[in-house]
C-alpha positions as CSV (number, residue, x, y, z in Angstrom):
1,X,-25.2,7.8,-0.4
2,X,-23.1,10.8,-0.9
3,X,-22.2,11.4,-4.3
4,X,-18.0,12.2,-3.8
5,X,-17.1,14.7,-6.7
6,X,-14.9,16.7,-4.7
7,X,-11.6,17.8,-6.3
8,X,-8.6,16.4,-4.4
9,X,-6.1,17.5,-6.3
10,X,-7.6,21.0,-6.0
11,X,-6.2,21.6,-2.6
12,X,-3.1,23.5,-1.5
13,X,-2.3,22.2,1.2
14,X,-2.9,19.5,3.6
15,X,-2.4,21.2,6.8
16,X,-3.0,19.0,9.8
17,X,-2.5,15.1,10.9
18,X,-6.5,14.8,11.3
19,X,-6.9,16.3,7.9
20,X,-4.6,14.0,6.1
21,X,-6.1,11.2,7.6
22,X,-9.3,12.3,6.8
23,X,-8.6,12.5,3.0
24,X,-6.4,9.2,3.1
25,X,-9.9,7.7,4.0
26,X,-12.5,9.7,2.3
27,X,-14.1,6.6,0.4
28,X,-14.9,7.0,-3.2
29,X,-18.6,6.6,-4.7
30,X,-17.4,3.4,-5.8
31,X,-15.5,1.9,-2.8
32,X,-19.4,2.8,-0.9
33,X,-21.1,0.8,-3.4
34,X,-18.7,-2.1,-3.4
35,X,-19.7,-2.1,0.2
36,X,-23.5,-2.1,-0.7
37,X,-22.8,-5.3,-2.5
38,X,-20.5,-7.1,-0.5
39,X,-21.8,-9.2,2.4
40,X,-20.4,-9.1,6.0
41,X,-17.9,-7.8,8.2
42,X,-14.3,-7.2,7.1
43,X,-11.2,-7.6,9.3
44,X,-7.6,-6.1,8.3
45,X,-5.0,-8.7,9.4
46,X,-1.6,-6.5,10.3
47,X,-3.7,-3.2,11.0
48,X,-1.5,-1.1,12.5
49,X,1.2,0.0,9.8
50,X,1.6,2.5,7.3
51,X,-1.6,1.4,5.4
52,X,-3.6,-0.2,7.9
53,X,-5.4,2.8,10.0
54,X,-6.4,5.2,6.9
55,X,-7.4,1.8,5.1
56,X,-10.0,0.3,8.4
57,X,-11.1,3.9,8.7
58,X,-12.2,4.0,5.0
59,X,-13.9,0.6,5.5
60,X,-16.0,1.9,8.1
61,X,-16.7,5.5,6.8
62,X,-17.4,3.4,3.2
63,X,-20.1,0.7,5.2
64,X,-21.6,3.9,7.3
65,X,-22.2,5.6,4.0
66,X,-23.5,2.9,2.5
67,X,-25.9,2.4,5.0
68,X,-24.9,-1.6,6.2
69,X,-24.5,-3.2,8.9
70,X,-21.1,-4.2,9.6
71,X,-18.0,-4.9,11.6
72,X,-14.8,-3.8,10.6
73,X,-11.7,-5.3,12.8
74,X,-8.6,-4.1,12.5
75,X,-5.9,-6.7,14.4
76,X,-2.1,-6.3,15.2
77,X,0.6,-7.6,17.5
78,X,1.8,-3.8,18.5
79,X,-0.8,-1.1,18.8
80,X,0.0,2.3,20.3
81,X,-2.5,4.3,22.4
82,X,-2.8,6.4,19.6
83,X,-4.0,4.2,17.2
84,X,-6.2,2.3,19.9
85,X,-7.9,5.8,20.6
86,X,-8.4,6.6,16.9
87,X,-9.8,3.0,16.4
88,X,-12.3,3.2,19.2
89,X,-13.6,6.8,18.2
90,X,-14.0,5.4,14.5
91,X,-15.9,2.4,15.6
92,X,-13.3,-0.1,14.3
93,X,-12.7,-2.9,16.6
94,X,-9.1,-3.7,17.7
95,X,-8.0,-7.4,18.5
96,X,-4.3,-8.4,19.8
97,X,-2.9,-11.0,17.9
98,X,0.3,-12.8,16.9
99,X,-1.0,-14.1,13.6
100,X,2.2,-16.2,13.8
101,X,0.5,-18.2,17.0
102,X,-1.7,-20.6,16.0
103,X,-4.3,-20.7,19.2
104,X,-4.4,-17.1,18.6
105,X,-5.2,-16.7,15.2
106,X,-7.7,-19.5,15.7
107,X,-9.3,-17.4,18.0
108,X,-10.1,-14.0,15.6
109,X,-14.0,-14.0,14.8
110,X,-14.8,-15.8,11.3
111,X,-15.4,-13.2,8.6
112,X,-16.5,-13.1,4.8
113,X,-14.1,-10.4,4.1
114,X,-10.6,-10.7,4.9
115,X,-7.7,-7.6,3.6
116,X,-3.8,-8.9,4.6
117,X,-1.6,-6.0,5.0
118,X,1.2,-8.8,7.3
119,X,5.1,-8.0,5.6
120,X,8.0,-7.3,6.4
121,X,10.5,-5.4,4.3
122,X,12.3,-2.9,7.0
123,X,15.3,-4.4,8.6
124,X,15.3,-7.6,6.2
125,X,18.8,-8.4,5.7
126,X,20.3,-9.7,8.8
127,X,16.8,-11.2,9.7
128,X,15.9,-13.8,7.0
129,X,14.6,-15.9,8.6
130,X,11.9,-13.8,10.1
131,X,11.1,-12.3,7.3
132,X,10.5,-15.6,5.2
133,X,8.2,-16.6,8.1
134,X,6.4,-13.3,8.4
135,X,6.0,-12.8,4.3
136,X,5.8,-16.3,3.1
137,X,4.9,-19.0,6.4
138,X,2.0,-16.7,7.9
139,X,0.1,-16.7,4.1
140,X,-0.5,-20.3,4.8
141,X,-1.8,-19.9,8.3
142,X,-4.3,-17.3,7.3
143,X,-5.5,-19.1,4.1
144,X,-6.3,-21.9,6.3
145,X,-7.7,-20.1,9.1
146,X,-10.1,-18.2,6.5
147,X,-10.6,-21.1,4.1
148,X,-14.3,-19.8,4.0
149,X,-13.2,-16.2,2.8
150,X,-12.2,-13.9,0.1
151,X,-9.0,-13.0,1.0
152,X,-7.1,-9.0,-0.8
153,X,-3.8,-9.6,-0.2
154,X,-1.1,-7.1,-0.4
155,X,1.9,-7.5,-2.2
156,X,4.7,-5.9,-3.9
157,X,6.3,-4.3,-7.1
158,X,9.6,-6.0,-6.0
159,X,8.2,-9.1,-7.5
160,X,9.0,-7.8,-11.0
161,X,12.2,-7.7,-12.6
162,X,13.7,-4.4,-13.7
163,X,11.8,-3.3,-16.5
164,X,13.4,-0.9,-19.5
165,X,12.6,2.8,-19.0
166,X,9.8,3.7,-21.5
167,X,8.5,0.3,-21.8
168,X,5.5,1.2,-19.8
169,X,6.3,-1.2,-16.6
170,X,5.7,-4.9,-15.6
171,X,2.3,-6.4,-16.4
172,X,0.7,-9.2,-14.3
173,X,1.6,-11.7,-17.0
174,X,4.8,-11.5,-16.7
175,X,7.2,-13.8,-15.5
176,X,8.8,-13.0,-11.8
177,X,12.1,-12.7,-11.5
178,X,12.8,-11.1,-7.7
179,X,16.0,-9.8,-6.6
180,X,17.5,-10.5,-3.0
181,X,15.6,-12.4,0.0
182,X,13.2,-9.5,0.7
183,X,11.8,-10.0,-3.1
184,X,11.8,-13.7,-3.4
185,X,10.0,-13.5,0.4
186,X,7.4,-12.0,-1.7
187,X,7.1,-14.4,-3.9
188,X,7.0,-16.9,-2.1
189,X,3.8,-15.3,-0.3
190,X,2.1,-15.2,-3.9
191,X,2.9,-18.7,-4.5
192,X,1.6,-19.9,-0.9
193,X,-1.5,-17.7,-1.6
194,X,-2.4,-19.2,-4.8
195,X,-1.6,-22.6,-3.8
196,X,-4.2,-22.5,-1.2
197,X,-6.7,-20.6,-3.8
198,X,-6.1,-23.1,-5.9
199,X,-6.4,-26.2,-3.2
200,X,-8.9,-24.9,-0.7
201,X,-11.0,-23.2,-3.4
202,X,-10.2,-20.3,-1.8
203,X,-10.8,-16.3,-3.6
204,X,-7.9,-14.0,-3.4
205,X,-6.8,-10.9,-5.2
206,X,-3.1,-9.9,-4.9
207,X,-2.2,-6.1,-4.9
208,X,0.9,-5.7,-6.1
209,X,1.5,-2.1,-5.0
210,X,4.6,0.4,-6.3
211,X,4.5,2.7,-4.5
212,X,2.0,4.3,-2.2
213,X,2.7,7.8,-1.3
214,X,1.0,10.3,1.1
215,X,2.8,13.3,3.5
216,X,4.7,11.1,6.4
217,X,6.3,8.5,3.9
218,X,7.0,7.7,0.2
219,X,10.1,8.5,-2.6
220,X,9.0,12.2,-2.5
221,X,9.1,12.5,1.0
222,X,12.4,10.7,0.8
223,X,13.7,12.8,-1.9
224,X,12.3,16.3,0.2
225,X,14.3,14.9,3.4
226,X,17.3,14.8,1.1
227,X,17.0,18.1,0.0
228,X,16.5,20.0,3.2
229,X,19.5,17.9,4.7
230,X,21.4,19.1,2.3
231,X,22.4,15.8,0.5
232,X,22.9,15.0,-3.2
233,X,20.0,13.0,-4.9
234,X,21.3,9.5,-6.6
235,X,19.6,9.2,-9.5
236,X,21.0,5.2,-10.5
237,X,17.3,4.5,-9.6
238,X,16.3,6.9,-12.2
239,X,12.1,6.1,-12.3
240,X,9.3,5.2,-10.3
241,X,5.3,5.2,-9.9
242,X,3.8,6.7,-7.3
243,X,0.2,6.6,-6.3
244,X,-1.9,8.5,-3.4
245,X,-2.8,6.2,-0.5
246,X,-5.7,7.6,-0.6
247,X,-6.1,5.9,-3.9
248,X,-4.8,2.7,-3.4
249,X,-7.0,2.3,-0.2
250,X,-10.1,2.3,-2.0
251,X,-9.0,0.6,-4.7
252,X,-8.2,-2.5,-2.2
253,X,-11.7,-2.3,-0.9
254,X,-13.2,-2.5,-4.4
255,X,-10.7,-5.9,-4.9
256,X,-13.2,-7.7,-2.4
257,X,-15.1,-7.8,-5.0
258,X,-12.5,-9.2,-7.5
259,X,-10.8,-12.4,-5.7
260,X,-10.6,-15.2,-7.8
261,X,-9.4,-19.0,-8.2
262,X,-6.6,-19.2,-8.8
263,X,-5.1,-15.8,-7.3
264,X,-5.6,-12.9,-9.5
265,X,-2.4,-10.7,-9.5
266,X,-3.8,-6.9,-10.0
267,X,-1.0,-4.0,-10.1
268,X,-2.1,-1.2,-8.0
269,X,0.9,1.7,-9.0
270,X,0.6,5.1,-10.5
271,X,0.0,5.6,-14.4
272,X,2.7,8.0,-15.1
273,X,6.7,6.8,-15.0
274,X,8.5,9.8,-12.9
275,X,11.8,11.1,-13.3
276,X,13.5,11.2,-10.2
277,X,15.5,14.0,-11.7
278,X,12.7,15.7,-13.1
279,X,10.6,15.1,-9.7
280,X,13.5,16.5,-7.2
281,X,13.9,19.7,-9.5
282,X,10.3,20.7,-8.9
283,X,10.3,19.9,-5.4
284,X,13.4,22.2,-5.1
285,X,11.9,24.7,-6.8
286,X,8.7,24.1,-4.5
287,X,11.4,23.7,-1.1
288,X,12.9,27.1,-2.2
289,X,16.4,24.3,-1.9
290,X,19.2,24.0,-4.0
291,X,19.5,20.1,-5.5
292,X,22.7,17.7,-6.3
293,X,23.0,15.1,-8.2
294,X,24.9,11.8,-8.0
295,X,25.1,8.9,-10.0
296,X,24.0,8.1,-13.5
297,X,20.0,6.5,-14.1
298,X,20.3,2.9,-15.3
299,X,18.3,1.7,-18.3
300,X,16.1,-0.1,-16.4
301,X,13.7,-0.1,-12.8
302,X,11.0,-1.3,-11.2
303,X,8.3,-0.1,-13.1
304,X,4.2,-1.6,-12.9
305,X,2.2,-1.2,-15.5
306,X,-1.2,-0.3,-13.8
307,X,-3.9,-0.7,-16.6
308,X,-5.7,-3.4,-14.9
309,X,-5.5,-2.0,-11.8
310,X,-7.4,0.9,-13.7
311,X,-10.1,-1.2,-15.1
312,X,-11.5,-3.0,-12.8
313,X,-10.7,-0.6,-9.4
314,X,-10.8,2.3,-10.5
315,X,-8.2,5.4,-11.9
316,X,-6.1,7.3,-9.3
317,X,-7.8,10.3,-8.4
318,X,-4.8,12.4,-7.5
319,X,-1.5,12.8,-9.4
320,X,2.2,13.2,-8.8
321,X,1.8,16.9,-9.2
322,X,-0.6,17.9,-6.3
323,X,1.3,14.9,-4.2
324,X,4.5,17.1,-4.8
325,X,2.9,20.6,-3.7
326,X,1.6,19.2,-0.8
327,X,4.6,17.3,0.5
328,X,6.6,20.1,-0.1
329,X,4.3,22.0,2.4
330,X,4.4,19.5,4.9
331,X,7.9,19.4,4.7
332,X,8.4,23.1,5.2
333,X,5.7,23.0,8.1
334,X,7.9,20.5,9.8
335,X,5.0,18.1,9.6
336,X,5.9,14.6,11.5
337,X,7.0,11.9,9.1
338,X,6.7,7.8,9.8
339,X,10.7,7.6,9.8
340,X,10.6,4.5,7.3
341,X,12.3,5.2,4.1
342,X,11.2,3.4,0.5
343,X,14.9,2.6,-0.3
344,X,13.9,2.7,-3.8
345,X,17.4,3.2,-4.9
346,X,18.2,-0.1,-3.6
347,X,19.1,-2.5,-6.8
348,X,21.1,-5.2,-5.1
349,X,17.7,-6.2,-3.0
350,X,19.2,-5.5,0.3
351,X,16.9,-4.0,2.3
């Protein structure tokens, strides 16, 4: 087993689309020995996102590593040839499905190990309706499909309620208090998921993530597109989290091994509560750009507290300040980008 103490944050640059994928799935020491200890193949239901390809690929690199056999599955509705390619040279298995279908879920291979990465967010408003049956209907499907599972299942900061600047964030035992349909969707999807924990005696972790970050997507990125378009910065939003994919995939693979009955909620965000003021100066400074400002920061945003996160999947390896050098870089590069804005500023929900 290969003993992992290289120095992430040590790096530059990231330089190429191969490379950052390669770090967004390097799996930690402990992700490989979680693997060691869990027990059959793992399938990724909604595969082909933002999360899903750097997230399969660590699974497979972390069971290789590990040295046991086993499948990992990644499944979507829409694949492109590129991600089909990537998946077959990385030995992950790819299976169409519309996990809203019925005969076709029924038909995905049983499995002890099952990560949901299904949501919609993008494009809410105006669809509704899909979006309550995508983030809070297809919960219920899968529980029932994988009764006989453990079941990670992503979910969402947007659950919270804004939280004071300074308090620290939302914990897990707070109460949820959502804001527009997007939010309450998400709720909703805890709710179904715990109900069927709690009914079918069924394990499941929920990752309630705020927010992810790497070089093609994340508020920095969105706060470097800004900059270069020449556009002011609206600081009303005035705070966030951010964590390194890379980080939150292996801390998802290490919450196999903590589902629970009923659902246990785990926050999965960065430790430190950034300025967005404070965060767009230095990535001017690293752009070489000038920066405006619009707006005046609220008293209050979505903020996680990540301390169980912490303890029982491990601390975020990389921090806001190499995320910043290398997304200026990227930026400058004219490296691609997924096109899919956070709209963290949003406060009315509407997203």
């Amino acid at each position: 087993m290969r003993n992992a103490s290289d120095n992430l944050a040590a790096l530059e640059k990231i330089a190429t689309v191969d490379q950052l994928d390669e770090l967004l799935s390097r799996p930690t020491p402990e992700a490989i020995e979680a693997m060691v200890r869990l027990e059959g193949d793992v399938i990724l239901l909604g595969a082909c996102g933002k999360i899903g390809p750097t997230l399969a690929r660590m699974a497979r690199r972390a069971a290789d590593e590990a040295g046991v056999p086993c499948r990992v599955i990644g499944v979507g509705r829409r694949a492109g040839p590129e991600v089909r390619q990537a998946f077959a040279r990385q030995n992950i298995e790819f299976l169409h499905c519309d996990l809203l279908d019925r005969a076709q879920l029924a038909r995905l291979p049983d499995v002890p190990n099952v990560i949901y990465l299904a949501a919609m967010k993008f494009g809410a408003t105006d669809q509704e309706p899909l979006t309550w049956a995508i983030n809070t209907y297809l919960p219920g499907l899968v529980c029932e499909r994988f009764r006989h599972s453990r079941i990670v299942a992503y979910s969402t900061g947007n659950v919270y309620r804004f939280s004071p600047v300074g308090g620290g964030g939302s914990t897990e035992e707070e109460p949820l208090e959502p804001v527009g349909d997007y939010a309450m969707s998400c709720v909703g999807r805890e709710r179904i998921f715990d109900h069927f924990s709690r009914t079918l005696d069924l394990p499941v972790c929920l990752l309630r993530l705020n927010y992810a970050h790497e070089l093609r997507y994340g508020i920095m990125v969105d706060l470097a597109q800004k900059m270069l378009a020449g556009q002011p910065i609206d600081v009303t939003m005035g705070y966030f989290n951010a964590i390194w994919q890379g980080d939150a995939n292996a801390m998802a693979l290490r919450a196999l091994e903590h589902t629970a009955v009923p659902a246990r909620p785990i926050n999965v965000a960065g430790p430190e509560t950034l300025s967005v003021h404070r965060v767009a100066e230095q990535l001017a400074a690293l752009l070489d750009r000038p920066v405006a400002f619009t707006g005046r920061e609220a008293p209050d945003a979505l903020l996680s507290d990540g301390n169980r996160g912490y303890a029982l999947l491990g601390h975020p390896r990389v921090g806001p300040e190499p995320m910043m050098r290398w997304i200026a870089h990227w930026q400058l590069q004219g490296g691609p980008v997924l096109g899919k804005p956070t709209k963290f500023q949003v406060r009315d929900g509407r997203f």
